[in-house]
N, C-alpha and C positions, 0 to 999 in steps of 0.2 A: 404574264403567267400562263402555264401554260396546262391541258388538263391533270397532267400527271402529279403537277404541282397540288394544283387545285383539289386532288384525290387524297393529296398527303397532310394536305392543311384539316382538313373534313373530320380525317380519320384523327387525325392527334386531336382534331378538338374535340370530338363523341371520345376518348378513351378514360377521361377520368370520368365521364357520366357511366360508361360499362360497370366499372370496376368498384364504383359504389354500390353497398350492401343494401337492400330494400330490406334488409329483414337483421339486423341488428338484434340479437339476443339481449333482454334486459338482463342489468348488473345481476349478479350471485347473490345478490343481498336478498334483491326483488323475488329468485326464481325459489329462493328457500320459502320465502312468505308463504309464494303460490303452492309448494309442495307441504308446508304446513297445514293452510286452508284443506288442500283437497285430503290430505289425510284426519284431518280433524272433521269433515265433512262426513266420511265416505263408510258406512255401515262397513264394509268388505274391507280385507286389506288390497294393499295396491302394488301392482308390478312396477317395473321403472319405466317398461312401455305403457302403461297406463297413466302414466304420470306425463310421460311426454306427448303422448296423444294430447292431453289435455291443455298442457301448458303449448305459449306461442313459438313459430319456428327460431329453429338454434338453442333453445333451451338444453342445458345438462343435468336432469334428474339424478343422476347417479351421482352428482359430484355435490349435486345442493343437496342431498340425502347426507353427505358425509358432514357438511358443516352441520347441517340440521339435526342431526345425531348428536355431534356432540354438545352442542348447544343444548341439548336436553336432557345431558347426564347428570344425577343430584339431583335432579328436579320432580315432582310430584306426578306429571307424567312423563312416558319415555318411546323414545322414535326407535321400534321393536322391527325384528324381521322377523316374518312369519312366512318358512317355504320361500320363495322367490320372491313372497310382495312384503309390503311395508307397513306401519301399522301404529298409532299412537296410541298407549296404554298405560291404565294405571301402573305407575311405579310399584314391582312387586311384596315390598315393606311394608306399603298401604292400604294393599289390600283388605286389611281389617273394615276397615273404614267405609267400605262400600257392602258390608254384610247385611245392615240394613234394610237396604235396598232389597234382600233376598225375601221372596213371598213366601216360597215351598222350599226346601231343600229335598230330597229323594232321590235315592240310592239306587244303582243299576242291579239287577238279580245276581246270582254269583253266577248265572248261565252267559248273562252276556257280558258282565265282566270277563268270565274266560275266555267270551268267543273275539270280545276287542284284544286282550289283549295278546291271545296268540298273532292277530293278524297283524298290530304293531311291531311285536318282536320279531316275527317269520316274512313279513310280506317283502314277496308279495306270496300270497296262497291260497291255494284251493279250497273248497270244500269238503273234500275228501281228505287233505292235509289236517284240517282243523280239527275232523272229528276223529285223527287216529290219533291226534296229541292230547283233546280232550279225554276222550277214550268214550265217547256218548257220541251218538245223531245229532247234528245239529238244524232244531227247528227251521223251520222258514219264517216264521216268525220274527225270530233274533234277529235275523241277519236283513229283514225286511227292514222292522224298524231302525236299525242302527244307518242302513242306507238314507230313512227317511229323516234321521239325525242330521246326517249330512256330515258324520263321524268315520265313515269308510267310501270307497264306490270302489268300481269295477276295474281291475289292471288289465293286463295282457292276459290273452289267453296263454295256456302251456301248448309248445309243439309236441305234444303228446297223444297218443290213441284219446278219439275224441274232443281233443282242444279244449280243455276246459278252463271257465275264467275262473282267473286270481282276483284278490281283493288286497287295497292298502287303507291305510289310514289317508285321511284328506287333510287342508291345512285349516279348515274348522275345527280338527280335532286340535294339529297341535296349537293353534290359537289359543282355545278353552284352557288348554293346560298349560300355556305360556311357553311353548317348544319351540326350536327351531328349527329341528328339523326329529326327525326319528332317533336319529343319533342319542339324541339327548335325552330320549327316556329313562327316568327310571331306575334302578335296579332292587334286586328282591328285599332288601334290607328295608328300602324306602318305601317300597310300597306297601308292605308288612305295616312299617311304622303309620301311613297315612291310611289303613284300617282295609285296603284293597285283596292283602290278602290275609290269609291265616294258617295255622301252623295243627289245623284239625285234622285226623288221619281219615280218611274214608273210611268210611262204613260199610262192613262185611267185607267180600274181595273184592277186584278191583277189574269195573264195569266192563264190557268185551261193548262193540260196537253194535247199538241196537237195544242193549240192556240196561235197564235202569237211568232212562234218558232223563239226567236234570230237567231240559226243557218244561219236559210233557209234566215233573212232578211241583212246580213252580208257578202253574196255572192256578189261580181260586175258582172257587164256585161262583163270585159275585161275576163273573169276567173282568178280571182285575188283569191288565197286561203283563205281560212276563218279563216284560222289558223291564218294572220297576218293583220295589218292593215297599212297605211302608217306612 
């Protein structure tokens, strides 16, 4: 025999040891478990790269998300998408059930109810957008706490004289409210219905920018936040 032979004998015998997988993705069954676990775990909702990050290589989060979705429809909780990430939550039927559970309930000011929800309907947008829709200044106040919510943060700036940044709703927000996206807000009927708005005319004429700022009349004397009301 001769080397060339000897080179070819080598090679075929290493080729099924190449070709085997070190890294074998456990069965579909397994990786729904894992993505159950971590979302049953996980305070935040979770992306699909967060999910693979976490799970072992070759894993498909995206596709054990699809059985594991539906595997949980009907059922008491439900495999929800929130924004891009994912998220195990009460079944929205049952929610009665966890009111309990609630210590305080309180109510946003009508200041920053209007300053959320122009930024949900409009965003992304300005500051200066906000308070020519309101028709009043908007405190810094509002808009401080609502960021400390972790209900809005900051978008793109505008390529506009001065650059000024936009704001949107975060997926905290639509979480809280069961959304999935902005889309799904809402409309004036329903939020009428669920006590958000009301159908009171303004008082005297109707405020120019600077006058008669909700904000500033919505402060107490105790320093009670403006952010809530009792």
């Amino acid at each position: 025999m001769n080397d060339d032979d000897l080179s070819t004998t080598e090679s075929e015998e290493r080729q099924p040891i190449e070709n085997d997988s070190l890294f074998d993705a456990p069965p579909m069954g397994e990786q729904e478990r894992m993505v159950e676990a971590i979302l049953f775990a996980s305070a935040e909702p979770q992306t699909v790269k967060d999910l693979n990050d976490r799970m072992p290589h070759g894993c498909d989060a995206a596709e054990a998300l699809v059985h594991l979705r539906k595997r949980y429809e009907g059922r008491g909780v439900n495999v929800v998408k929130v924004g891009d990430a994912w998220a195990i939550r009460t079944a929205p039927d049952l929610g009665f059930l966890m009111q309990k559970e609630t210590v305080e309930v309180r109510k946003l000011s009508r200041a920053a109810i209007e300053t959320l929800a122009i930024i949900a309907y409009h965003q992304p947008v300005t500051r200066a957008e906000i308070e020519e829709i309101r028709g009043v200044s908007v405190s810094r106040g509002t808009v401080d706490q609502l960021l400390e919510m972790e209900w809005i943060r900051f978008g793109r700036r505008r390529m506009t004289p001065g650059r000024p940044v936009t704001f949107v709703v975060t997926e905290e927000f639509l979480d809280h409210f069961g959304l999935e996206s902005a889309r799904d807000l809402p409309g004036l009927q329903e939020l009428r219905a669920a006590g958000l708005l009301d159908n009171r005319p303004p008082p005297g004429a109707i405020p120019t920018p600077g006058e008669g700022d909700v904000d500033s009349e919505e402060e107490t004397s105790e320093g009670q936040s403006e952010m809530f009301e009792d």
